[in-house]
N, C-alpha and C positions, 0 to 999 in steps of 0.2 A: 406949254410943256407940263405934265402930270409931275407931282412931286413926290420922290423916292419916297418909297415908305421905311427907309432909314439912311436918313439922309446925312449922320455924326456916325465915326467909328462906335461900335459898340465895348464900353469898359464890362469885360469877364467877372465878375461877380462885383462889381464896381470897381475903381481905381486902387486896388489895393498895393501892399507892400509890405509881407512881411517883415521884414528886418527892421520899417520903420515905425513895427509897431503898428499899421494899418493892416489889419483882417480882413480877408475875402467874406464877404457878403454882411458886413457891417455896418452901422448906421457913418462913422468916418468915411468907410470906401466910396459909399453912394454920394456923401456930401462930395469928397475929393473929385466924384466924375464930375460930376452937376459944376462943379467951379471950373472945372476945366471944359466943360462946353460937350460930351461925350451922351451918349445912350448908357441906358444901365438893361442888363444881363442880370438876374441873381435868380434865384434858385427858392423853390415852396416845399417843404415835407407836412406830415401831416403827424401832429404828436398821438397822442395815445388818448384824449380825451377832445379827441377831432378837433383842433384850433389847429391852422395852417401858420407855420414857422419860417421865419428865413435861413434855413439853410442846405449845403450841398448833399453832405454825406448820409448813409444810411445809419453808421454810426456815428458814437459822440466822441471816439476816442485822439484822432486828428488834432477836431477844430475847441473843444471842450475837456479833454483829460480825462475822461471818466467815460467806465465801460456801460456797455449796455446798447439800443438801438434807439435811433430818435421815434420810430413809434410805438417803442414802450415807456416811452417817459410824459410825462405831461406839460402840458404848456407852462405854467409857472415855476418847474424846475428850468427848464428850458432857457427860459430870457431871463430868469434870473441869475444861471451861471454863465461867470466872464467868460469870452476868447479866449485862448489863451495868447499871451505876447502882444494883450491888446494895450497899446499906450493908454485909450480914454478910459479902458474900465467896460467896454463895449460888450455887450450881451447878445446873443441871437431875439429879435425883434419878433414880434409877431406881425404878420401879412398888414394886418391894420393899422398895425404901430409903425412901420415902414410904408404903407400908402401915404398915411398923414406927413411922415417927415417928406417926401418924396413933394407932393401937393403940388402936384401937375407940370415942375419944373423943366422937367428933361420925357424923353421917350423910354416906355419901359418896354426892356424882354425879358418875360416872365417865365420862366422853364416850369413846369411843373411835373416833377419827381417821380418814376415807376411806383406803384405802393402794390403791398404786399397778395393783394385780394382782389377780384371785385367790386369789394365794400368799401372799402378803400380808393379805389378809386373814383366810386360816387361821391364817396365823401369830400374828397380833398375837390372834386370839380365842382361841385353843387357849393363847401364855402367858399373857393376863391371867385367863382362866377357872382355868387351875392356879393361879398366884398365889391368886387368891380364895378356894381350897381349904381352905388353911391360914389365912382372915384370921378373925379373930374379932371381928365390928363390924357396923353394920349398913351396908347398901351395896346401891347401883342403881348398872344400867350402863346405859348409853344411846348412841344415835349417831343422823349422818343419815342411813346407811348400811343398809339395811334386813338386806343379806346378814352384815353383824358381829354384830346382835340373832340372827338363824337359826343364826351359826356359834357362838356363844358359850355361847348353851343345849345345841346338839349336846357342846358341851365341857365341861356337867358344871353350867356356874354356874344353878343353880336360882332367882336373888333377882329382883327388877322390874326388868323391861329396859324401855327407852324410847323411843320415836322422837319424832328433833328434827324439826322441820319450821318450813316458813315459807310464803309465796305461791306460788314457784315461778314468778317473774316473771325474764324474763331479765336477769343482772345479770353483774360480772365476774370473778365464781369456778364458773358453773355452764354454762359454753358448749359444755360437751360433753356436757351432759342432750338426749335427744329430745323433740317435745311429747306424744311418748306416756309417756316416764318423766316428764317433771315434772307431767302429767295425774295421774298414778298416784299420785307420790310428795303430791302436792297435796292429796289425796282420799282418802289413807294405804289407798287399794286392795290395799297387800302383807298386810294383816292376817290373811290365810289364811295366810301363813307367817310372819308375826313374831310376830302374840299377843301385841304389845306389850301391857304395862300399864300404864305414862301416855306421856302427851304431854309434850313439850316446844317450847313454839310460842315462834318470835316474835314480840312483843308488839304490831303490826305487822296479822299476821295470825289475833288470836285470834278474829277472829269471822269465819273459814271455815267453811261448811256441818258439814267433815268434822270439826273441833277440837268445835262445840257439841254434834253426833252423838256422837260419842267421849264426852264432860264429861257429856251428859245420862245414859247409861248408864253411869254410874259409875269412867269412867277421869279417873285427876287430871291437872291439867294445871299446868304453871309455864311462866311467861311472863319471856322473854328479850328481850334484856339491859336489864334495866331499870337508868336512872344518874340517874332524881330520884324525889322524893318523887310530885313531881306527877305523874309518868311510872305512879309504882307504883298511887296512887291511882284511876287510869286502866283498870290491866289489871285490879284486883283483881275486879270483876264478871262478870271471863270467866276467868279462874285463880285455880286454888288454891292456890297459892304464885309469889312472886317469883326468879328470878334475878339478882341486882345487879353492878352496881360505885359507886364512885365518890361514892357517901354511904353515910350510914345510916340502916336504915328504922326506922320510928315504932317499931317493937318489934318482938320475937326469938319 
């Protein structure tokens, strides 16, 4: 019998918790999954002086207090200010700094972040693809981004790349999609150039035409963001693994 290629729930930006002072996509969270036996999920932007960052947002205002966009800042502003409400003192890590803590313990899923351009997008795939070069660990990268799957395989990284997807219904981060790209993107019609190998759906929209297509010919699917039991229990019929936050599931 072939072995899932995610075989532990997947910890949402690692096992975080705010209120206990644990930070989404921090060097604490990812410890916290890894002890608890989980996959880690987190998130690459690309700073202002092209070094790949771990973290979610386009802004710093959220996860950091301070205004501005994480690609107009530079990477040693960056990992040298706190989280905020971070117990350790935790800093946004750079990709490097976070491969090394990582050091092949657990399975990664790598998101890698829409950026603003073109150039941008070469960039952030051409360093995370080097980085990957030298990582010895098992790891998928994934995005919603169809052209960072195309650019990042150009750049060497051989491992399971992944496309996120959801409905493609209008909402207020995607106002600048056409109804011909969210047709596309909905129906995951790029697969003559991505070749994705799983899915990554929200949980929402697993049972799109295009997600049980995909799942019945043998691409795996995990289902996002899932934050209960009853939620997980839910997708589990139409995915092959979970995405979480915010509990823990019945078993690893």
């Amino acid at each position: 019998m072939t072995e899932p290629l995610f075989p532990n729930p997947i910890a949402h930006r690692g096992l975080h918790d705010r209120a206990s002072g644990i930070i989404e996509n921090s060097a604490s969270a990812f410890e916290a999954a890894i002890v608890a036996g989980f996959t880690i999920e987190c998130d690459v932007q690309l700073s202002s002086d092209g070094v790949p960052v771990i973290f979610h947002d386009d802004d710093m205002k959220r996860l950091l207090g301070k205004d501005g966009a994480i690609a107009d800042c530079a990477a040693a502003e960056i990992t040298t200010t706190r989280l905020l409400d971070s117990a350790a003192g935790d800093c946004p890590q750079k990709f490097s700094t976070f491969l090394a803590q990582i050091a092949g313990r657990t399975l990664l899923q790598i998101e890698l972040k829409h950026q603003r351009d073109p150039a941008g997008t070469q960039l952030l795939a051409r360093a995370v693809a080097e980085a990957l070069k030298s990582y010895d660990g098992p790891v998928t990268v994934e995005s919603f981004d169809p052209h960072l799957l195309t650019a990042i395989r150009q750049f060497g990284f051989a491992g399971p790349r992944g496309i996120i997807t959801y409905d493609y219904e209008p909402n207020e981060w995607d106002g600048h999609l056409t109804e011909e790209q969210r047709f596309t993107l909905r129906h995951l019609l790029h697969w003559h150039e991505t070749q994705f190998d799983f899915i990554s759906c929200d949980r929402n929209a697993l049972q799109l035409p295009a997600i049980n297509f995909w799942r019945a010919l043998g691409k795996p699917v995990t289902g996002w963001t899932i934050r209960s039991q009853a939620e997980a229990d839910a997708a589990r019929p139409y995915a092959d693994q979970i995405v979480f936050e915010g509990f823990s599931p019945k078993s690893a």
